[in-house]
Each structure stands twice: as C-alpha cells, then as structure tokens.
N, C-alpha and C positions, 0 to 999 in steps of 0.2 A: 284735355286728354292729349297726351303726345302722342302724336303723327308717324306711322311707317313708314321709312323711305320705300320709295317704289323705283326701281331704276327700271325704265324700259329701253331694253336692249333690242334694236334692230337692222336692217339695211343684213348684212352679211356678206359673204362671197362667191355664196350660188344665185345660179340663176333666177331664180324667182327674187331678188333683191329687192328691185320695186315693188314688187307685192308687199312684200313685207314691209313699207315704209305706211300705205293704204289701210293694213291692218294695223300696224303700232299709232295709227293716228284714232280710230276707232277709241282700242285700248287707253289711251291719252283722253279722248272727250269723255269717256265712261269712270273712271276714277274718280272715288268718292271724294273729294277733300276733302270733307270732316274727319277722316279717318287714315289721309294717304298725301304723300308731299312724291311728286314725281319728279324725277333725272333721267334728263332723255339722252342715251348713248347708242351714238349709231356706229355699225363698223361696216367701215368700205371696203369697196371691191378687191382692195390689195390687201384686206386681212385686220388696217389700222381701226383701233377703237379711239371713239373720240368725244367729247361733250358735242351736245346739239342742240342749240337753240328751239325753242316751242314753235318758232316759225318752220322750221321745217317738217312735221307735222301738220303745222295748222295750215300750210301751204299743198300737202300732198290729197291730192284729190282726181281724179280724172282718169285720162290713160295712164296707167305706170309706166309704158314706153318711156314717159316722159318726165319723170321723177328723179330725183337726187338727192344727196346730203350736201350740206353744207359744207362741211369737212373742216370747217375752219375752226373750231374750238378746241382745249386743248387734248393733244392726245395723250391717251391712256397704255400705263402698264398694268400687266395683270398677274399680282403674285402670288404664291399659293404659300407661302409660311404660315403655319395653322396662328402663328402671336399676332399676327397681323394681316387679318382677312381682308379682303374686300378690294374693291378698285382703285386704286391710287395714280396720282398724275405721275409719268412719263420722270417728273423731275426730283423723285423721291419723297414729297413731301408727306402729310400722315392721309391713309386711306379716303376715299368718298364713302366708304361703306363701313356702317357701324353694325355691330351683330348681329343686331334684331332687323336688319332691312330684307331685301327681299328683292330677286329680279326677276321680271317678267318679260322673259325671252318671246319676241315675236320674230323669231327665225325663220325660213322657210325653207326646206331644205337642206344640202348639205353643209355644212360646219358651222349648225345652226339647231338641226332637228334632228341631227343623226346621233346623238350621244355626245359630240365631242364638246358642245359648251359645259354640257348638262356635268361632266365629268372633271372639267377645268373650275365650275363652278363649288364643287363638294372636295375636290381640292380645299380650296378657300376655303371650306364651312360656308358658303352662301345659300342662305335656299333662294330657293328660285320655282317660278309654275311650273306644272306639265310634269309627264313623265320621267323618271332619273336615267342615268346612263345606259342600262343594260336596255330599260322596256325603248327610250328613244331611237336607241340602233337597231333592233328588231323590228319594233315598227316602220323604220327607214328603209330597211334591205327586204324588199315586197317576195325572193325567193325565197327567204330565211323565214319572214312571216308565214308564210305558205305551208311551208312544209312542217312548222309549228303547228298551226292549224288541222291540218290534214292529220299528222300523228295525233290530235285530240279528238280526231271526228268531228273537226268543226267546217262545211262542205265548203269546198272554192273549186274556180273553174279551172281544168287542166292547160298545163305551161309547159313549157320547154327550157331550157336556162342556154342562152348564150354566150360565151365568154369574148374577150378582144382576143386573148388566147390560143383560143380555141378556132377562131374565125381567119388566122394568121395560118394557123395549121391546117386546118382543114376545113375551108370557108366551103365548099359542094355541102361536105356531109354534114356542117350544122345546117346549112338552109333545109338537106333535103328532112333531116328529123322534125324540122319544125314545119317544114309543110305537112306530116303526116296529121295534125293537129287537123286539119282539111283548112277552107277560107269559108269565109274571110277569119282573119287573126287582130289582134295588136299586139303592138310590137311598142316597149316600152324599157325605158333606165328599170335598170332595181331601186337605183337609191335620187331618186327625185320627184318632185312632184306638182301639185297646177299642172297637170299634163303635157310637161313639157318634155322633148322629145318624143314622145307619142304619137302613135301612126294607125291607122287604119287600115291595112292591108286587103287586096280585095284579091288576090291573084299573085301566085307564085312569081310571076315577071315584076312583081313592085316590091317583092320581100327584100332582095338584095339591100334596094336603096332604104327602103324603110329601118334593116340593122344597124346600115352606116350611119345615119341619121340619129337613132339611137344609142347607138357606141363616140359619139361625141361629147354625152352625157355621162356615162358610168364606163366600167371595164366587163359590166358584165348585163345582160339586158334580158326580159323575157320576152317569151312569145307566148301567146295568151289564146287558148278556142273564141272565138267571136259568137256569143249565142245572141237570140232574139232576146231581150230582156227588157227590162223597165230599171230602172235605175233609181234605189232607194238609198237613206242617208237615216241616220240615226246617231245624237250628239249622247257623251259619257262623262258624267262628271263624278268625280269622288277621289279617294284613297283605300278605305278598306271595304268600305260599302258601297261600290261604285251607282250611279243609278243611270237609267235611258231615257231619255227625252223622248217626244212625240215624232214619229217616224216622219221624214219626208219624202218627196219624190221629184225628181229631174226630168224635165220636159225640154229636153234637146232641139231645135229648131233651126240652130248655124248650119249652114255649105258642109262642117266638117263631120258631121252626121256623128260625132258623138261633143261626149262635153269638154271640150279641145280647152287649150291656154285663152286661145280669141275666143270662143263662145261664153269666159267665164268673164274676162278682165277685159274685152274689146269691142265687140259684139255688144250692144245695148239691151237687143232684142236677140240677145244667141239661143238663151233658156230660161225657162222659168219653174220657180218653187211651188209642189203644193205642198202645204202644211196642214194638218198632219196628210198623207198622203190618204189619197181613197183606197183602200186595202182592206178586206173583213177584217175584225177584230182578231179574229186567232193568227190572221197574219202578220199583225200592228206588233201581238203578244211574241209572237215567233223575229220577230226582227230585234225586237227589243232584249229579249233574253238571249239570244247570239251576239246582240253586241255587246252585253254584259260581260258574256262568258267570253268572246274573245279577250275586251279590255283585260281580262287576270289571267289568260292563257298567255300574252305576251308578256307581263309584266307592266303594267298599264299602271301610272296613278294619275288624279290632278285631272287631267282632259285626254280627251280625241275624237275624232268622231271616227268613225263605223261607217263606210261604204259599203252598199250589195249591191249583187245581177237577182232582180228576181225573173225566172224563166218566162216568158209570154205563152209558152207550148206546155212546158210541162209543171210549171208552176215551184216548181224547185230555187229556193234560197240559197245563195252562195255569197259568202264574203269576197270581195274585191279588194278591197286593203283598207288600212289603218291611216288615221292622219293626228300624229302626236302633238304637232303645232299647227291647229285648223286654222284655217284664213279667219279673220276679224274685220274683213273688206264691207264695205255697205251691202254687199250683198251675200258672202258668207254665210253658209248654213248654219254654224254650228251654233255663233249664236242666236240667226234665229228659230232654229229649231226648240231654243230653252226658252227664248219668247213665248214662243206658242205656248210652251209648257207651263207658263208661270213665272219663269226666272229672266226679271228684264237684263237686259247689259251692264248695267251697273252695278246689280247684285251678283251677275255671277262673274265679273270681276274681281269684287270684293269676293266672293267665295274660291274664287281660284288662289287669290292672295291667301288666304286664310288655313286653306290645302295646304301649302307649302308652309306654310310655317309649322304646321301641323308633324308635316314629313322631315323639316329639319329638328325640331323637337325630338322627334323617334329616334332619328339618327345618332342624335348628342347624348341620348342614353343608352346608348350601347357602348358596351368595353373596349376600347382598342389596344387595349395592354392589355395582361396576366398578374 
C-alpha cells in the first residue's frame, strides 16, 4: 500500500514556539508507519521554513525553555500556483508535496493557529489537520469567539475588550471600565495562548501592569470577571459529525493560582488531570453538547478542544475559549482526554490525517469557475 506523506509542520514565530516543538515530537512518535512516511519542517523564529532532521524532535523533551530547531537543513519556499502545489526547496527545484499528502500543523499560536497557515495552505491545494482558515482565526481572536458565542446563547464569562489604541488615548478610562467588571479579573492577549501573557489581577493597583504585560502580546487584550470555578476540558474531533470525548478537570496547585504557562510546561507538580472529571452525569452530558455546539458555532472542523469555568456557587457552565491547535505535549489534555474515551494517540492521529483529507476532497469538488 502506498504511504501518505505526512509533513509535520512546527516551531513557528509565536511564543509558544517550544511548545510546539514538545507537541510535534508526540505527533512524530504516534504516526502510523504502515500507513504514513513523515517530513519534519520546522519554521523558525524569523518566519524561515526549513527540513528538520528526526533528531530534533526525537531530542525535544523537557523544559521548552530550552528547546530549538536545527535550522540547518534546507530552507523552503512556499508557492501557491494551483499547477504546482506543495512545498518546494528554496532553489526552484520540483515540489516536496505530491497532491495526495497532507500537513499536520503543530502550530501554537500566532501565524500558526490563527488562520494564516491554514489559508497559505489551501492556496496551494494542501490539506492539512485542524480547522480551515475562517474557524482557526475565530477561534484565535478569544473577543471575536465570544461575542459569536454569546449571539448563539452559548454562556461565557463577562469581558471587557482593551485596545493598544484605545490605552494610548485613554489609558484612566479603559482601566476604569474594566475595573467595573469588580476583582479579581484576568487579563489576557485575544490572540495567543498556553497562557501566555495572562495575569491574575487581584486589585485595581496591579491592573495597570497586568495590561502592559498583556499588550506586549496582541494589540488588543481582554479583561475577564474572575469567578470561583472548577476548571473543565472537553476534546472535539470530526468534520460534519463532530463528536465529545470524556470531559476532564484541572486541578491547579502552582504559586500562580490558576493554570499559568509555568504550571502547564514548567511546574512538574503545577496541576493535575482528572479523567473523566467527577461531575454528575447530566453535567458530563451538558459539557459535552456545549462543546459540540460551540465546535459548529465557530466553524470548527478536524479538532480542538473546549475549555469551561464551571461555577463553584452557582453551578453555572460557561465556555472559556477554543483551542484549534491543542497541545500534543506528554501531558496535553486533548489527547488524553480521547484516551480515556477509547481513542489511543495513534489512532486519532491517523483519524485527524484522515479528516483532512476528507475536507480537501470536499474542497476539490466544489466549482471555482462558472
């Protein structure tokens, strides 16, 4: 039987770069070989795509602090001529990508998870895993999710939206709107994620720093009600039929009292997973069909997982945000959340691969002429 190429595309230009090197190593040991021939391409911090030797993967393990590519293989252009798809070296010669292959973005964040691969990709005619262009920028832009959400009646906790903009002009009057929200708050990017720039606000005098901190990440940031909650997780896999894995729950225990960048990737001992979460059933069912239904309210296909606050007081379920390119890190929920459910790592890799092909198929029979 001939083999899929698999190109697994990682590293990126946002911050979470090391993560994603953690997760595309995952992705790498889980690939069927009877089924799948892997091309590992990683793109560095300056934007450059490049071939990656197996060693750097089979090397990345540990703190991501401390992680890197190789960079030394050769680098890649990427053209979008519909005659001639796919990734081609740097020095013109014929494509690395034949029609039928397929790439499996382990992007984290921006110009990675936010639509803009996913969009350079279908240029090309590539499929590739995960959600397409429109559902990956939606789910990236946590205000834009939101307020999608909310016009569906699907509940989240009330925000504030801050701009750089807005903070230049009149930096008093955005703090003082977002303190109406009362404290404590978070304060977070729209468009990134692993919790990075994320703040815990306890007190109107740490708002200030907490924006700035935040606005070093995106141009425009929320500010978020802080309730008492529990912290539930819920993985989505499909395209037309999407379905919900067995819900989990986050047990927080780091310094930074919630599930920070350190408590997920640094922290040994920051948190830990229960699978399925202890939740009555009608709550397990009630998490499960919210994540259903947001995954097709954003335009969702392929993967993501589904974060919620559920209330400790009032017992009230609210979506928190969308993760279109979930971590694949040894400790990643999303895929163990499909463990628990039945679906080991290697199958639902091969089922993510499988998705996509699925959705480039769909694609290639639609009209693009008259």
């Amino acid at each position: 039987m001939k083999k899929t190429r698999v190109i697994i595309l990682f590293g990126g230009r946002s911050a979470e770069h090391e993560v994603s090197l953690l997760s595309a190593r995952n992705v790498f040991l889980a690939l069927d070989r009877e089924r799948f021939e892997p091309l590992l391409v990683g793109i560095d911090k300056q934007g450059h795509w490049r071939i990656e030797p197996d060693k750097t993967l089979l090397d990345a393990a540990g703190d991501p602090r401390l992680l890197k590519l190789v960079a030394a293989g050769r680098e890649l252009a990427v053209p979008v001529h519909p005659e001639s798809p796919g990734l081609a070296p740097s020095d013109g010669t014929r494509p690395l990508l034949a029609a039928d292959d397929v790439v499996f973005p382990v992007l984290h964040g921006t110009y990675g998870e936010d639509g803009t691969v996913q969009g350079l990709l279908e240029l090309a005619d590539i499929a590739y895993v995960g959600p397409g262009h429109l559902g990956s920028a939606i789910g990236m832009d946590k205000d834009v999710a939101k307020r999608l959400l909310a016009q569906a009646a699907i509940p989240v906790v009330p925000w504030r939206l801050v701009t750089a903009h807005e903070m230049k002009r009149d930096a008093a009057g955005c703090l003082a709107r977002a303190s109406e929200l009362g404290f404590p708050v978070f304060v977070k990017p729209a468009n990134a994620g692993s919790s990075v720039g994320v703040s815990k606000v306890k007190s109107a005098a740490e708002l200030p720093a907490a924006v700035r901190a935040a606005l070093a990440f995106d141009t425009k940031i929320l500010v978020e009600a802080g309730i008492n909650a529990r912290e539930i997780e819920c993985a989505v896999l499909g395209n037309d039929e999407p379905m919900a894995s067995m819900p989990a729950e986050i047990v927080v225990h780091h310094k930074d009292g919630f599930y920070s960048y350190d408590a997920k990737y640094v922290d040994a001992d920051g948190a830990d997973a229960k699978i399925p979460a202890d939740l009555p059933a009608a709550t397990l069912a009630r998490v499960r069909g919210l994540a259903v239904e947001t995954f097709r309210t954003l335009e969702l296909a392929g993967m993501a997982r589904v974060d919620f606050f559920l209330d400790r007081e009032s017992g009230g379920l609210y979506v928190n945000e969308v993760n279109t390119i979930p971590g694949f890190t040894a400790i990643s929920m999303y895929p163990k959340m499909w463990e628990a459910s039945g679906v080991p790592l290697k199958e639902l890799v091969s089922r993510l691969i499988d998705l996509a092909s699925e959705r480039r198929a769909a694609r290639r029979a639609l009209k693009t002429q008259i």
